[in-house]
N, C-alpha and C positions, 0 to 999 in steps of 0.2 A: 657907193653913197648910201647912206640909213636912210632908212623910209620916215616920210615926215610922219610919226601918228597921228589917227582922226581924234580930235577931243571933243571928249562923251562928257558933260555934265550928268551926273546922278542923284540920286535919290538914296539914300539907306536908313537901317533902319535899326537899333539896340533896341532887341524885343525881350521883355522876361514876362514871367510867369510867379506866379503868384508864390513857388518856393524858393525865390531869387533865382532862377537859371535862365541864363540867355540863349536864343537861339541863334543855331549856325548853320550853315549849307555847306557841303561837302562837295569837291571835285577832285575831279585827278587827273593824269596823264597816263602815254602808255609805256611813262617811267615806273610806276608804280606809286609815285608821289602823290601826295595827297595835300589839299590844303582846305581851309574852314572859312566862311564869310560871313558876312552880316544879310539878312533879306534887303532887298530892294534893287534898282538898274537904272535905267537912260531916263533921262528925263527926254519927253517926247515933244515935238515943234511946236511953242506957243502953249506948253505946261507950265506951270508954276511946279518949283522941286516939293512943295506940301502937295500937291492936286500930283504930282509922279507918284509921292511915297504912299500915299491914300492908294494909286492903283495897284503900285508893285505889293503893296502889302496884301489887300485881296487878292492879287494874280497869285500869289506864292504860296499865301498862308491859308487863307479863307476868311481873316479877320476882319470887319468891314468898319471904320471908323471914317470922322469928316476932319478936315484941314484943320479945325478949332481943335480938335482933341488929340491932336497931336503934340501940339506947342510950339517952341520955337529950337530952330536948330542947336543943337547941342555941341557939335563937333564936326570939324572942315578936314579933309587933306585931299592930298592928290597922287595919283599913282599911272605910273605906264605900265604895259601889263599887254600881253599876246593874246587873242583869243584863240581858239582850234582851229578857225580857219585861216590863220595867218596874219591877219593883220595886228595891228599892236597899235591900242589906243592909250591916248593919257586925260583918265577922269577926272572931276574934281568933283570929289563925294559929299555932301551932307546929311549929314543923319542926325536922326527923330530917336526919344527915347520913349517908348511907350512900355505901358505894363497891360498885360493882357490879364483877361479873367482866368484861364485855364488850359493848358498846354495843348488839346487838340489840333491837330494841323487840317486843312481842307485845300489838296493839290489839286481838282480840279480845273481852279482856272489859269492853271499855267501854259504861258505859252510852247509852244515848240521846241524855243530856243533853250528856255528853261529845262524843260524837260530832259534836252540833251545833254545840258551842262551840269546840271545840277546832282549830286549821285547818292544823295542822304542829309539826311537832318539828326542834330542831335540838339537838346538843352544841356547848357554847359553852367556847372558850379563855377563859384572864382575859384577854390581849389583846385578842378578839373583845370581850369585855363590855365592858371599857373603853372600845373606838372606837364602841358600835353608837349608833345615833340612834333606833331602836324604841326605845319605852317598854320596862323592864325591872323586874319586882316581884320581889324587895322592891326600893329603893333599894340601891344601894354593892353589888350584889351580888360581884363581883370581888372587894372587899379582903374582904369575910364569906369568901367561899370560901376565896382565901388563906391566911386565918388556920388555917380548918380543914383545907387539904393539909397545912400545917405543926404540924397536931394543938396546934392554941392553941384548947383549948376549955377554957372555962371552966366552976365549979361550979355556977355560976347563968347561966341563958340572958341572953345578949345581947338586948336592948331594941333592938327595930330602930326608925326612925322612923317614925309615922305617916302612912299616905300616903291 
């Protein structure tokens, strides 16, 4: 019988940087596989997902912003997905587009868990994302950003695809 997965409502976050580049967090397996994310995680008992992205964003980044300067969500979807320790949850992500002042990162306040999953950072061009062969989440992430350098956001979040 399949395990039911626990579902994780989240928090995520499309962060760039003032030369259009978005950042990504990097994990892997001990396939040698690798894949790229967006910052943010669980929203926690009796969070609001702006009041999660507000923390995962300082836990991760060091960037410190308030629910107002965030906005309004930009894009939903949902994924089943393993952690390292076995279980296999199914999230339902929303993420925040924010533009940062300047690429400095401050890990610091990351948790643990972070810590452990987490294996690198890089800022990514839409170039870059379009040529890369790493796994990249969400899907299409390039043309998503795109739309919102050129503030094509729409009233209701974009439905990303299932992955």
């Amino acid at each position: 019988m399949a395990e039911t997965p626990l579902w994780r409502p989240t928090a995520r976050l499309f962060v760039v940087d003032p030369d259009q580049r978005v950042l990504l967090f990097s994990s892997g397996d001990s396939t040698g596989r690798t894949w790229w994310f967006t910052p943010g995680g669980g929203v926690h008992r009796g969070e609001t997902v702006a009041s999660a992205a507000v923390r995962e964003l300082a836990e991760e980044t060091g960037f410190a912003y308030t629910e107002e300067e965030l906005g309004p969500v930009v894009a939903i979807s949902l994924t089943r997905w393993p952690r390292n320790d076995g279980r296999i949850f199914l999230s339902a992500h929303s993420f925040f587009f924010l533009r940062v002042p300047h690429p400095e990162l401050d890990f610091d306040g990351q948790e643990d868990f972070e810590r452990s999953y987490i294996t690198g950072h890089r800022w990514w061009t839409l170039d870059e994302l379009r040529a890369a062969t790493d796994e990249i989440f969400p899907a299409n992430l390039a043309d998503l950003i795109d739309k919102l350098l050129r503030n094509d956001i729409t009233e209701r979040p974009i439905r990303l695809p299932r992955s």
